[in-house]
Residue frames relative to the residue before (quaternion, step in Angstrom):
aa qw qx qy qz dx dy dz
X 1.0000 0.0000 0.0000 0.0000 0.00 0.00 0.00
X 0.6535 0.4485 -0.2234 0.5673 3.63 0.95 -0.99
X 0.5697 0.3957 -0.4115 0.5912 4.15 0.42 -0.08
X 0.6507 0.4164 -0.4557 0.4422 4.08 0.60 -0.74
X 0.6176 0.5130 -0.3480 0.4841 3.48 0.47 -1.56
X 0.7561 0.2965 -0.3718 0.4497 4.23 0.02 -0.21
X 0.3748 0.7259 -0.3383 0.4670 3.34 1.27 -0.27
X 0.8342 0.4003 -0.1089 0.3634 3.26 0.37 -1.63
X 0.3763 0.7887 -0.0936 0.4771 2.93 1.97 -1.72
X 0.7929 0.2763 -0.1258 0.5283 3.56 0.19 -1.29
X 0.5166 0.7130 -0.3352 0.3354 3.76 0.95 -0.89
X 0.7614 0.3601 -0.0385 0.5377 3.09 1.11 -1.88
X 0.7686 0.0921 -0.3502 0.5274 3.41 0.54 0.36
X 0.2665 0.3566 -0.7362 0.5097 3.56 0.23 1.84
X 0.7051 0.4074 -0.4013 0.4193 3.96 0.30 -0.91
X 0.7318 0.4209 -0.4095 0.3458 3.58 0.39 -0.89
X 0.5801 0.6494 -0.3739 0.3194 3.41 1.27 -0.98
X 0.5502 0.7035 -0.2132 0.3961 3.27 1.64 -1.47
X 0.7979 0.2286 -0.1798 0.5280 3.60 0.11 -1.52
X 0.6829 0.4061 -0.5194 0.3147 3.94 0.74 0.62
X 0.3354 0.6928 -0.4464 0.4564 3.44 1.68 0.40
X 0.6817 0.4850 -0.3604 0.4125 3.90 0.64 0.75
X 0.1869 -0.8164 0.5367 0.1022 3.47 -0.57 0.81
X 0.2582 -0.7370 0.5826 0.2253 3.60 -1.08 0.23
X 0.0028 0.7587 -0.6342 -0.1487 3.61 -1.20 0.62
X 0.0987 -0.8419 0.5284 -0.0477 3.30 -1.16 0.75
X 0.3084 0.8329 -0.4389 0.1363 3.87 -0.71 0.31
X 0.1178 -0.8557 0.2587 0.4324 3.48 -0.66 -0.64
X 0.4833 -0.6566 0.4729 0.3342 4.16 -0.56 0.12
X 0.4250 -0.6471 0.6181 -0.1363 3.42 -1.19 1.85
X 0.1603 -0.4948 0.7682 0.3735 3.31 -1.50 0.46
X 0.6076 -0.3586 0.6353 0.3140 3.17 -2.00 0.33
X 0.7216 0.5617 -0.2889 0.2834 3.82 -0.34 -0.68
X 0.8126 0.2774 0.1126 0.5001 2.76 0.77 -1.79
X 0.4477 -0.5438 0.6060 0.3696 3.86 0.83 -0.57
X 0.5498 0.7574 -0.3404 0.0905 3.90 0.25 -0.54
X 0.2125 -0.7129 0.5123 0.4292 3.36 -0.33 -0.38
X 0.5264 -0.5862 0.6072 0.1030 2.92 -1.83 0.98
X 0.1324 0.9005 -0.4116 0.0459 3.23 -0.12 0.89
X 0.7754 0.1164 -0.3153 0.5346 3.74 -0.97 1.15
X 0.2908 0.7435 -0.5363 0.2739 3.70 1.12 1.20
X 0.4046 -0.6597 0.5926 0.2235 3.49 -1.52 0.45
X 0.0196 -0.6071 0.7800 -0.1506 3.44 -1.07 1.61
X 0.1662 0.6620 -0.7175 0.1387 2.91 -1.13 1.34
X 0.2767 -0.7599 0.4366 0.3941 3.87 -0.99 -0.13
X 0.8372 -0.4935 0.1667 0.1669 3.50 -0.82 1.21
X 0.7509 0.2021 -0.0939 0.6217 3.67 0.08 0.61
X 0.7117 0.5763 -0.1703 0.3639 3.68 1.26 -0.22
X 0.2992 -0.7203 0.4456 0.4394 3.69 -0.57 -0.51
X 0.3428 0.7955 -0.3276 0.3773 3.47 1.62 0.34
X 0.5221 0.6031 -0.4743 0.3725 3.73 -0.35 1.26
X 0.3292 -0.6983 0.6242 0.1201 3.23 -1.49 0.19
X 0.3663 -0.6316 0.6313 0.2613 3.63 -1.74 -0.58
X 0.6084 -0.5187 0.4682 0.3763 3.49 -1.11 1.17
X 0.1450 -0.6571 0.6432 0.3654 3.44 -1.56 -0.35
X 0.7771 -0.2427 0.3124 0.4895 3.63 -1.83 -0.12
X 0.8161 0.0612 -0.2488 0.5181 4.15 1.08 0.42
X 0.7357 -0.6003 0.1324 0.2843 3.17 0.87 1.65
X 0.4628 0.7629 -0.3426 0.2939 3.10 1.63 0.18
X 0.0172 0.8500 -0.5259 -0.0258 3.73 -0.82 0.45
X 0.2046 -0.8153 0.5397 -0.0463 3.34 -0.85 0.79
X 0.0675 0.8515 -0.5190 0.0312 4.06 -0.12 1.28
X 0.0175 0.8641 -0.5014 0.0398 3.97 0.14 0.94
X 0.7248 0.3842 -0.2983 0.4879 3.37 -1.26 0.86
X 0.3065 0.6878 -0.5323 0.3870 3.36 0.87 0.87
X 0.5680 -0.5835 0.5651 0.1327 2.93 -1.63 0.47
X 0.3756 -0.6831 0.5341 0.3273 3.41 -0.71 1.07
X 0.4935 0.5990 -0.4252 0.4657 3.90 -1.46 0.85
X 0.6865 -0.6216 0.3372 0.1694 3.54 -1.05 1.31
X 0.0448 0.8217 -0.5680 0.0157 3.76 0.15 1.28
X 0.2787 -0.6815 0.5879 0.3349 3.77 -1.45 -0.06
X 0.4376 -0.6290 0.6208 0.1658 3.62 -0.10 1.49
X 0.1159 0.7387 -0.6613 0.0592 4.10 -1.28 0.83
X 0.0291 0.8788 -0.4751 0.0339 3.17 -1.00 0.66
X 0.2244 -0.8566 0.4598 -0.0665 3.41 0.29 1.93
X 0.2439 0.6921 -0.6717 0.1016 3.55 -1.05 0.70
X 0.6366 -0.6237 0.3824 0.2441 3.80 -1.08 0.91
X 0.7825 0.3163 -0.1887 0.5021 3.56 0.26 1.05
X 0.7939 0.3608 -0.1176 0.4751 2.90 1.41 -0.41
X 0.4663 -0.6387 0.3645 0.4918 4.23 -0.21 0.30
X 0.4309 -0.6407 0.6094 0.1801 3.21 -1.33 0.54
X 0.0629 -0.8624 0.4841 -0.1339 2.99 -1.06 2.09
X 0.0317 0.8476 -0.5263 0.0591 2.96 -0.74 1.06
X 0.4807 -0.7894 0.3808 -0.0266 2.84 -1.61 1.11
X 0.2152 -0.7335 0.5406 0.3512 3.91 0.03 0.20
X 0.1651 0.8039 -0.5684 0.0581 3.90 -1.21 0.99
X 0.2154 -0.8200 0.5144 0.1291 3.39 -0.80 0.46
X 0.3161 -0.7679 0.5540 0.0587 3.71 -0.79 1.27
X 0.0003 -0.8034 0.5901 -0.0800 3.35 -0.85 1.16
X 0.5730 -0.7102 0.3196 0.2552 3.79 -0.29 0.87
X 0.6308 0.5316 -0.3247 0.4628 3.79 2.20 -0.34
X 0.8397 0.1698 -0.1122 0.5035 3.78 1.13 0.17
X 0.4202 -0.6220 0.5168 0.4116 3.76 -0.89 0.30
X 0.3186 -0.6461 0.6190 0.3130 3.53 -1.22 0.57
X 0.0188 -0.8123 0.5741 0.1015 3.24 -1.51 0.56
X 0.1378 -0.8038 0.5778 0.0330 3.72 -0.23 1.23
X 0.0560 -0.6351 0.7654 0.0872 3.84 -1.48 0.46
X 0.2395 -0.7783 0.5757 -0.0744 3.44 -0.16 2.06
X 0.0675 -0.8598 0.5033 -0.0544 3.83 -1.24 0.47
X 0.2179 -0.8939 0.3893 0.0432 3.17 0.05 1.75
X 0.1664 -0.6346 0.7014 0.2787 4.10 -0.99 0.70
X 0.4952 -0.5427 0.6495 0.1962 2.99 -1.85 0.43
X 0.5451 -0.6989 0.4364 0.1549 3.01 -1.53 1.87
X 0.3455 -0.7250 0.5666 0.1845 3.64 -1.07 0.93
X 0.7100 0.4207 -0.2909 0.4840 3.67 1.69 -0.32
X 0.1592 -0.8092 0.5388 0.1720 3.50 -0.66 1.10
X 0.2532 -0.8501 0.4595 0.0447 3.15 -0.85 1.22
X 0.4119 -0.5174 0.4158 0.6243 4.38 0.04 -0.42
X 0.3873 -0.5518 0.6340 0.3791 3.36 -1.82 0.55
X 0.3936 -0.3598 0.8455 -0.0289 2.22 -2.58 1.56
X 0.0181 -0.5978 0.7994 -0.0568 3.81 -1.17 1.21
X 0.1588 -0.6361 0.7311 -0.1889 3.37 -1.43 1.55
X 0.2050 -0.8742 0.3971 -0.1900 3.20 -0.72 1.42
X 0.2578 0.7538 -0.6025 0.0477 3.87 -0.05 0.31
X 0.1905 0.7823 -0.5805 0.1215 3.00 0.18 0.87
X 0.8890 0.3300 -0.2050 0.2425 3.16 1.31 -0.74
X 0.1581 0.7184 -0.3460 0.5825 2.58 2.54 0.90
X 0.7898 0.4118 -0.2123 0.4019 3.82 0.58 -0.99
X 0.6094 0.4429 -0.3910 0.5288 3.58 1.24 -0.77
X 0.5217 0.5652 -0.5843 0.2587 3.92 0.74 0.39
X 0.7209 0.3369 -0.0829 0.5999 3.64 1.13 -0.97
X 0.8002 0.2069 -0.2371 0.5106 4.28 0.72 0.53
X 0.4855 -0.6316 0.6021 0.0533 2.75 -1.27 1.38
X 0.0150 -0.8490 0.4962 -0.1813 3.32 -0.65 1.95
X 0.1999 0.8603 -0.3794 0.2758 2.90 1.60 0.22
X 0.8435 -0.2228 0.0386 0.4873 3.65 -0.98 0.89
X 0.3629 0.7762 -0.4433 0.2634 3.48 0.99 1.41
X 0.1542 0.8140 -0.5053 -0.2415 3.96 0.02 0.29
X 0.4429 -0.5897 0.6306 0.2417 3.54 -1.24 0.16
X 0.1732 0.7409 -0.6466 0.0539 3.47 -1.09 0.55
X 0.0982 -0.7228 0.6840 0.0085 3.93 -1.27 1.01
X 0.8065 -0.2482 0.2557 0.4719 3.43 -1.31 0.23
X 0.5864 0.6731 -0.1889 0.4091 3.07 0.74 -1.85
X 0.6536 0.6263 -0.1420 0.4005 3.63 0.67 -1.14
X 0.7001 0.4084 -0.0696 0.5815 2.91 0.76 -2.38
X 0.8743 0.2057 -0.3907 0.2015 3.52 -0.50 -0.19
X 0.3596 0.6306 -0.5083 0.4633 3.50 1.52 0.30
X 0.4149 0.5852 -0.5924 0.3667 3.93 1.19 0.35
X 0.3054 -0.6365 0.6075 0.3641 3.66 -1.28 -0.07
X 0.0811 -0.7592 0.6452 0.0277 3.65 -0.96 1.11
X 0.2741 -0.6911 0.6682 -0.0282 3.10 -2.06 0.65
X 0.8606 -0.1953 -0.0294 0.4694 3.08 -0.34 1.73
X 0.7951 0.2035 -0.1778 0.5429 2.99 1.23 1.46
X 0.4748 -0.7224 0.3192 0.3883 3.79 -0.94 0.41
X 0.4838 -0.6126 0.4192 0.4635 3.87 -0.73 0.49
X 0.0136 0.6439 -0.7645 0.0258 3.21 -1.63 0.58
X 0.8249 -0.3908 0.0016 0.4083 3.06 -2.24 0.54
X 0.6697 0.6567 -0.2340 0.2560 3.16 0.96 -1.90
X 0.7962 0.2610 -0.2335 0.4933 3.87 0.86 -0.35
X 0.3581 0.4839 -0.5260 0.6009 3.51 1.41 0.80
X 0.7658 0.2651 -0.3607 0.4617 3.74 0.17 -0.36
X 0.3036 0.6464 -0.5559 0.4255 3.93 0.44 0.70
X 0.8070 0.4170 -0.1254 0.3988 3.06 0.50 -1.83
X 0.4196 0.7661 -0.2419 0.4225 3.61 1.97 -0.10
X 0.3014 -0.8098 0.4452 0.2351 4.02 0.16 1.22
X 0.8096 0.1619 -0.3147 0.4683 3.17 -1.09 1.32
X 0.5372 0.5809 -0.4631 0.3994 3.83 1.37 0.26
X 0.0661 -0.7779 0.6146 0.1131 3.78 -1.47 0.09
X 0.2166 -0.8164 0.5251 0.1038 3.47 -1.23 0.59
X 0.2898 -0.6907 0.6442 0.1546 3.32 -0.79 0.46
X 0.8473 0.0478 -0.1536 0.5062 3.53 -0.11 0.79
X 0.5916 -0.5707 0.4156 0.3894 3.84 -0.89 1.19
X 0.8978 -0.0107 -0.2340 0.3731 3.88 0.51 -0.17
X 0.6216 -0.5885 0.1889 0.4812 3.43 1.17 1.92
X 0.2533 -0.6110 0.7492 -0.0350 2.96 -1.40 1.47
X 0.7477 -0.0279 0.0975 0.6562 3.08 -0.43 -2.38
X 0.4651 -0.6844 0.5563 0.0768 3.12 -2.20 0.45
X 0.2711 0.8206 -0.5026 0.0240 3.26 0.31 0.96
X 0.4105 -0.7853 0.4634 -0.0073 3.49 -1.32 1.68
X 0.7959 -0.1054 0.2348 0.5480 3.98 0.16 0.54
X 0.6547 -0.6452 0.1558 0.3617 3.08 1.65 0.90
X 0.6040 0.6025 -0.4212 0.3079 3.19 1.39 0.45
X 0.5662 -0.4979 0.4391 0.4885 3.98 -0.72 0.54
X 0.5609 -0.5817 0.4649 0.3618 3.27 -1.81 1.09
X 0.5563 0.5812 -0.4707 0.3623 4.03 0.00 0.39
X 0.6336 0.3996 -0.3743 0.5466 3.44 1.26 -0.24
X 0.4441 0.5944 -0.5312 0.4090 3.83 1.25 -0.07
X 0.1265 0.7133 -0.6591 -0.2018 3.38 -1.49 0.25
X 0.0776 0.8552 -0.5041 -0.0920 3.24 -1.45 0.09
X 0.5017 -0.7102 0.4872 0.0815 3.10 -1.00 1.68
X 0.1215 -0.7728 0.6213 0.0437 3.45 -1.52 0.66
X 0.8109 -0.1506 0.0509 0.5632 3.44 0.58 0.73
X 0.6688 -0.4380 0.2590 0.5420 2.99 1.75 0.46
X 0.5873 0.3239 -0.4438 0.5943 3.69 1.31 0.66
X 0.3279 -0.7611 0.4399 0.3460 2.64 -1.47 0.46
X 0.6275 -0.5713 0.4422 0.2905 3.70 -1.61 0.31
X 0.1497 0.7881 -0.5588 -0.2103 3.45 -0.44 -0.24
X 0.7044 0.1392 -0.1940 0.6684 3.70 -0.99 0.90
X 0.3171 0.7792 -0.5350 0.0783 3.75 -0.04 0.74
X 0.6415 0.5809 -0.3443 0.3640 3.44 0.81 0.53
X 0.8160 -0.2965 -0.0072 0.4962 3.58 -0.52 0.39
X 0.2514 -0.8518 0.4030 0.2209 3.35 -0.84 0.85
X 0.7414 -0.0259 -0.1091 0.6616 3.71 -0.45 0.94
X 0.8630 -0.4094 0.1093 0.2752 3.45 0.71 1.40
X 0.6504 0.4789 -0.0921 0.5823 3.11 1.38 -1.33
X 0.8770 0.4393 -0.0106 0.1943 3.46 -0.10 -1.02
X 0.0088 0.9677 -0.2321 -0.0984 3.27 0.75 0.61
X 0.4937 -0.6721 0.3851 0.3953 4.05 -0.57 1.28
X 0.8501 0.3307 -0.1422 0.3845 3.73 0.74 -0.55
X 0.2769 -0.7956 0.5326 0.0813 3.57 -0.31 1.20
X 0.4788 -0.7026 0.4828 0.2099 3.02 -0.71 1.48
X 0.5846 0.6043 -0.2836 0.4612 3.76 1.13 -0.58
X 0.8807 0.1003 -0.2313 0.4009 3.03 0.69 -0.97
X 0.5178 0.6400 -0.4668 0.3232 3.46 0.86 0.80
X 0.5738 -0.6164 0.4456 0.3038 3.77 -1.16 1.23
X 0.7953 -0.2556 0.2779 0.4743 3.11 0.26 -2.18
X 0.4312 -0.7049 0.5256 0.2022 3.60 -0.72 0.93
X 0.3162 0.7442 -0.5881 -0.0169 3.87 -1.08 0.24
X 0.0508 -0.8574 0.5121 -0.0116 3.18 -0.49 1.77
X 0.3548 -0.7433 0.5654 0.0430 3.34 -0.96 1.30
X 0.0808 0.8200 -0.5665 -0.0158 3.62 -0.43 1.32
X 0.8365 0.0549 -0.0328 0.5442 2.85 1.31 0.83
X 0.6986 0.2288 -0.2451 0.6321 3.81 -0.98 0.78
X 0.5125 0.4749 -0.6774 0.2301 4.12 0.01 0.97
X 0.5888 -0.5150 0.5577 0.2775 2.82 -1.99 0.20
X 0.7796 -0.4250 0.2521 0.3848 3.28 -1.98 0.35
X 0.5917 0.5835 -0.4758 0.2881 3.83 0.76 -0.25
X 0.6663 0.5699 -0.2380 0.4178 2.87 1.54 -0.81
X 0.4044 0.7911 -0.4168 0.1920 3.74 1.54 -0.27
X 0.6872 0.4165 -0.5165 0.2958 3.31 -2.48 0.50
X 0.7503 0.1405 -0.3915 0.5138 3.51 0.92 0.73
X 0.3363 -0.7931 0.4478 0.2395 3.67 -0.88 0.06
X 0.6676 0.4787 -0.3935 0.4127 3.70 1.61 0.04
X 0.8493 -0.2540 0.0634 0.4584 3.35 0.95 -0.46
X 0.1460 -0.8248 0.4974 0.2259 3.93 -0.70 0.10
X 0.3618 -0.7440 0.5415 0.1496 3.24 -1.06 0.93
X 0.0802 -0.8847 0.4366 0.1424 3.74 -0.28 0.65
X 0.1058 -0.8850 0.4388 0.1142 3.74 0.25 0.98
X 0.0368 0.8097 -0.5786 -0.0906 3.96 -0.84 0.31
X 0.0843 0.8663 -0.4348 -0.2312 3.13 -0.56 0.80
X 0.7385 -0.5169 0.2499 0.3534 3.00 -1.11 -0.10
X 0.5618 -0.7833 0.1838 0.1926 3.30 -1.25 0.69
X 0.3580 -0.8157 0.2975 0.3435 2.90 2.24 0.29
X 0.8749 -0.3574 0.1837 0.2704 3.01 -1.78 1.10
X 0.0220 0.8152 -0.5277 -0.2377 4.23 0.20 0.00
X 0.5586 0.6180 -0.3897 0.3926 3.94 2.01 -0.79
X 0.8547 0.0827 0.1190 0.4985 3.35 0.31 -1.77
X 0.6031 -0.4579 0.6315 0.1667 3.26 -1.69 0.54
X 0.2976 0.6228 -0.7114 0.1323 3.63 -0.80 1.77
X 0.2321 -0.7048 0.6273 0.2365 3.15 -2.05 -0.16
X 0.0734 -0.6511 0.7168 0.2386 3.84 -1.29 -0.53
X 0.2152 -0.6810 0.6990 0.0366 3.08 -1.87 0.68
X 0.0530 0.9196 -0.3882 -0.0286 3.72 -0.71 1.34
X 0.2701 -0.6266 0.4971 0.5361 3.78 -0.02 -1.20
X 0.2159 -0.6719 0.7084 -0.0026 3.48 -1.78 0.41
């Protein structure tokens, strides 16, 4: 009985020893210029299968490492690829605030994908994404694109008026529409007396509209939510633009 009981004794702390033999790094990744976030970038550490993707505020987050001396890298299209020398021990989370320059060599695009690594663990269902980038590949007329006619062109959306009034989504009435601005909500957020529009195409990060299949965070309407981030704006220098609407 006493040889089992040390038996066991020793079992459980090879296992505990085991699952504290992992370290966690976290942080997030900046342009250098601008103060920005870098967003949907690949930080992974070198020679490994260990990494992650920024989020919509540059944040990243790489657990279950191995204790032992890693080069941290961080690749994004336009910009140089940095990397870092770090070392992962099992008594603290690392945290790093990384910072990308922008690449003077232009090279062909390389597109790199996990998408189908991600649709194992997120629900994407009737989700679209949309960034500046997005919005102005709209064609406009007598005027600059913004959110409200990028989401015309959006399956299962409808407008009442050529530059959105009411919003109707999969046939529900515009009251079942929400839509969040940094996590408030908006109400009537789309052009005002027609002309004007609540959402600068400049200053907005990223766009993710849900016409369907969200979850409770997203609750109190039942046709669709619009998630809006913007952006955190310049923190070095002082710019403007001037447009038409």
């Amino acid at each position: 009985m006493k040889s089992f009981l040390f038996t066991l004794i020793i079992c459980i702390s090879a296992l505990s020893g085991a699952f504290a033999q992992n370290g966690t790094i976290r942080g997030f990744v900046y342009e250098e210029d601008s103060g920005e976030p870098v967003i949907f970038t690949n930080v992974y550490l070198q020679g490994t299968s260990l990494g992650a993707s920024t989020d919509v505020n540059g944040y990243f987050s790489i657990t279950q490492i191995p204790l032992g001396s890693y080069v941290l890298q961080v690749t994004y299209l336009g910009y140089d690829t940095l990397k870092k020398d770090i070392f992962i021990d099992s008594e603290r989370i690392l945290t790093e605030k990384l910072f990308l320059k922008k690449s003077s060599i232009q090279m062909q695009t390389v597109e790199i994908s996990a998408a189908k690594q991600e649709a194992t663990t997120n629900v994407t269902m009737s989700v679209t994404k949309a960034t500046p980038k997005d919005i102005k590949q709209i064609p406009t007329i007598g005027g600059t694109a913004d959110l409200a006619q990028y989401l015309q062109v959006v399956p299962g959306v409808i407008f009442t008026g050529d530059q959105g009034g009411q919003l109707y989504i999969r046939g529900g009435s515009p009251v079942q529409n929400k839509v969040l601005l940094d996590g408030m909500t908006i109400y009537n957020p789309f052009h005002s007396i027609g002309l004007f529009s609540v959402f600068d195409t400049e200053l907005i990060r990223n766009a993710d509209i849900y016409t369907g299949g969200f979850g409770a965070e997203h609750g109190g309407r039942v046709s669709s939510i619009m998630d809006i981030t913007m952006r955190d704006g310049n923190k070095r220098r002082f710019s403007g633009k001037v447009g038409s609407s």
